[in-house]
C-alpha positions in Angstrom: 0.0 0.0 0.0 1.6 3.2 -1.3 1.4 6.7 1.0 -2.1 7.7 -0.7 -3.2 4.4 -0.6 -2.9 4.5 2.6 -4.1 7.8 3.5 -7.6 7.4 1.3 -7.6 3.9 3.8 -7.6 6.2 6.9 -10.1 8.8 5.6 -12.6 6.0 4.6 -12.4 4.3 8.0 -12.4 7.4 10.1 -15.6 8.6 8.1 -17.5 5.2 8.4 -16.3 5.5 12.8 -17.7 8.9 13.0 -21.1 8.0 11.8 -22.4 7.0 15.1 -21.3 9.9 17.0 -23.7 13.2 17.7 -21.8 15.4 19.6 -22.4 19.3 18.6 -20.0 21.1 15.7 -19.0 24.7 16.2 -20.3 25.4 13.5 -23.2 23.2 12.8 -26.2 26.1 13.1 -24.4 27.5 9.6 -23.9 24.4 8.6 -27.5 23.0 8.4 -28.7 26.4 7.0 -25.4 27.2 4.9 -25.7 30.6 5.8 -22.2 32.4 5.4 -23.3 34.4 8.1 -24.2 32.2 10.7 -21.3 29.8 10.2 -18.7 32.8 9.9 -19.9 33.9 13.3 -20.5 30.7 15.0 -16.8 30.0 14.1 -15.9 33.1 15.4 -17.2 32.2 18.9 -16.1 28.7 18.3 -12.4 29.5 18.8 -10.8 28.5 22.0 -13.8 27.2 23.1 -15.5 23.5 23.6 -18.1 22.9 20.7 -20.6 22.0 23.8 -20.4 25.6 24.8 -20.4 27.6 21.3 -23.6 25.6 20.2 -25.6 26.9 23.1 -24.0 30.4 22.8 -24.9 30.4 19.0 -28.5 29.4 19.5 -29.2 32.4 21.9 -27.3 34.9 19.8 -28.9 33.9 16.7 -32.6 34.0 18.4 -31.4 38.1 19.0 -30.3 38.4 15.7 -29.3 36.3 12.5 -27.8 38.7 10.1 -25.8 41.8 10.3 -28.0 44.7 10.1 -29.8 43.0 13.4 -26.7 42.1 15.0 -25.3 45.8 15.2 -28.5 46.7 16.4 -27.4 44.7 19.5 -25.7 46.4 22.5 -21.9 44.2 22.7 -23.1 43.9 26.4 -26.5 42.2 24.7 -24.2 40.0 22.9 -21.9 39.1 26.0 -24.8 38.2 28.1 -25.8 35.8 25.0 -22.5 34.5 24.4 -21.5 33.5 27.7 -19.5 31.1 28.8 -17.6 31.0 25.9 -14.0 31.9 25.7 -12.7 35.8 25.4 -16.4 36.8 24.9 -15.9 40.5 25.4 -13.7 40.8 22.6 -15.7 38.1 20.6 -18.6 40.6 21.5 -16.8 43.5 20.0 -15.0 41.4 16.8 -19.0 40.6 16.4 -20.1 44.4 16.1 -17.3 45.2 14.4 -17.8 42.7 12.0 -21.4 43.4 11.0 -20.1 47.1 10.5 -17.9 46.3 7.7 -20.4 43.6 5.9 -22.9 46.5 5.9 -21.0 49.2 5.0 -18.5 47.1 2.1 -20.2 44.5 1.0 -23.8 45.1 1.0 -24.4 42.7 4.2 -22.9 39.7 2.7 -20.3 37.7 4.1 -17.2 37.6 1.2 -16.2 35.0 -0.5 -12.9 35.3 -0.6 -10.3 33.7 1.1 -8.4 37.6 1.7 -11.3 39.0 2.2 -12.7 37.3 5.0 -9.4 37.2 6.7 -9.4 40.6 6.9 -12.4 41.0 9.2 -11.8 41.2 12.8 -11.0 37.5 14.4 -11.1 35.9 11.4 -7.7 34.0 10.3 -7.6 31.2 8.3 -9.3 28.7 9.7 -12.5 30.7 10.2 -12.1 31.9 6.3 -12.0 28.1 5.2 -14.9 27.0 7.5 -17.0 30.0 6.0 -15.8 28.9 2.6 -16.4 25.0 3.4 -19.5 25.2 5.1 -21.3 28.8 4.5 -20.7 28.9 0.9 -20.2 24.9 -0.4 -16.8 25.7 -1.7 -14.0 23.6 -0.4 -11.4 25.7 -1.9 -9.0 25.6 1.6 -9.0 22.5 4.5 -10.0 24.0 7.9 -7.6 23.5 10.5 -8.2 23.4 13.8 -6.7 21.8 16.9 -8.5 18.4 16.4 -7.3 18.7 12.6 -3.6 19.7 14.0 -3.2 17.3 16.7 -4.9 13.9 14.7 -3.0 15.0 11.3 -0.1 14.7 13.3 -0.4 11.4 15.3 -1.4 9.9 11.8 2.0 11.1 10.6 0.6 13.0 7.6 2.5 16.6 9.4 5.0 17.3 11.6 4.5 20.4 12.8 2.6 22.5 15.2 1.6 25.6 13.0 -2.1 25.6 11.6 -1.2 27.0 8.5 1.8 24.8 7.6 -0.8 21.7 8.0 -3.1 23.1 5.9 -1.0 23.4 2.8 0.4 19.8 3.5 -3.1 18.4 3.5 -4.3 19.9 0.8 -1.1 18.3 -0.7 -1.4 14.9 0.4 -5.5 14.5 0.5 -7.4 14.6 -2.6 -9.8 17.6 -3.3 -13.1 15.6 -3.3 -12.3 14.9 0.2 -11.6 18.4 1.6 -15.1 19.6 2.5 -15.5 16.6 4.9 -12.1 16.3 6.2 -12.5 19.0 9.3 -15.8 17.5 10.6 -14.6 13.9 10.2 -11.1 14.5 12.1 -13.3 17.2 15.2 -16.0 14.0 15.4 -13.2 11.6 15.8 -11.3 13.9 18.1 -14.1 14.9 20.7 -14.4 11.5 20.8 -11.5 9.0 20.2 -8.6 10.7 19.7 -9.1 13.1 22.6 -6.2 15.8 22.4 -5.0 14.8 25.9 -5.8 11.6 26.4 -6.5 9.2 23.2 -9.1 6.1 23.4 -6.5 4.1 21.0 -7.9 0.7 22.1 -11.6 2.0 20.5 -9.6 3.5 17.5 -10.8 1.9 14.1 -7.1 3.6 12.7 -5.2 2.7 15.7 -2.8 0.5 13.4 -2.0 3.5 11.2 -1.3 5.9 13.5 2.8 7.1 15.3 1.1 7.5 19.1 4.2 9.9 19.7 4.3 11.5 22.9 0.3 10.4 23.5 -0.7 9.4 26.9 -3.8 7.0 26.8 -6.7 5.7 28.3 -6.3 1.9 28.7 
């Protein structure tokens, strides 16, 4: 079995694992309505923050207000009361505002969709940009990294690094292109529940043979 061969193996197993599992996406409000908007700002609360906790704070900011013009109606306190707990919420509150300000005021409302565009809005980088991209606008132009991405793409031996960006362009090397718009919720599903950043389940694994298990502490 060559190096794609093998890597096409993993993707195929990993998708048919996750199947079963129905723990919450960041991003999974936008998702179901692809809505640029939603998922750009569900994935802007999603970041450092448990998908259990951004789902929640999504659902009550989005009953406020589900587009821009509504949102900057909205006080930042009003959206740091609905965010709450997640992580860094003042400043998510005030990226939020900030954000809805430039869709109205450059682009009509509407979320770009443009890879250096969307980068340029306040607390978006490139993960959020690829997620909007992926999910929001059905175009899997980019591979959305983020920590379940990094740390499984790494165990599996397909990267050796620790920079999201770096992993990205590697991926998109090494996986092929009809794969990229699943690839981030397979690899999160498998790593909120198998391949837990801290602690992997490697005996529950369906790709434990494939994978280095460098450094990783696991449950028994």
């Amino acid at each position: 079995m060559n190096n794609q061969q093998r890597i096409l193996k993993i993707i195929n197993l990993l998708k048919k694992g996750v199947e079963e599992f129905e723990e919450p996406l960041a991003t999974e409000i936008g998702q179901k309505t692809k809505d640029p908007f939603l998922v750009l700002i569900s994935c802007i609360l999603s970041l450092r923050t448990k998908d259990t906790t951004t789902g929640p704070a999504s659902n009550r900011l989005f009953a406020l207000a589900d587009n821009p013009k509504d949102m900057l109606k909205l006080t930042q306190k009003q959206i740091e009361r609905a965010i709450f707990p997640v992580g860094f919420y003042p400043k998510k509150a005030k990226w939020i505002k900030q954000t809805c300000k430039i869709l109205l005021e450059k682009f009509n409302g509407r979320v770009p969709d443009k890879m250096d565009e969307l980068i340029k809005l306040p607390g978006v980088g490139k993960k959020c940009g690829a997620i909007t991209l992926v999910y929001g606008f059905n175009k899997p132009e980019f591979i959305p990294v983020d920590v379940h991405v990094l740390v499984i793409s790494n165990r599996l031996g397909w990267v050796k690094t620790k920079y999201p960006d770096i992993v990205m362009k590697r991926l998109m090397e090494i996986i092929p292109k009809k794969y990229w718009r699943d690839i981030n919720n397979v690899l999160v599903k498998h790593g909120q529940n198998i391949c837990l950043t801290n602690s992997p389940f490697c005996s529950r694994c369906t790709v434990n043979s494939y994978c280095n298990k460098v450094g990783v502490t696991r449950h028994r």
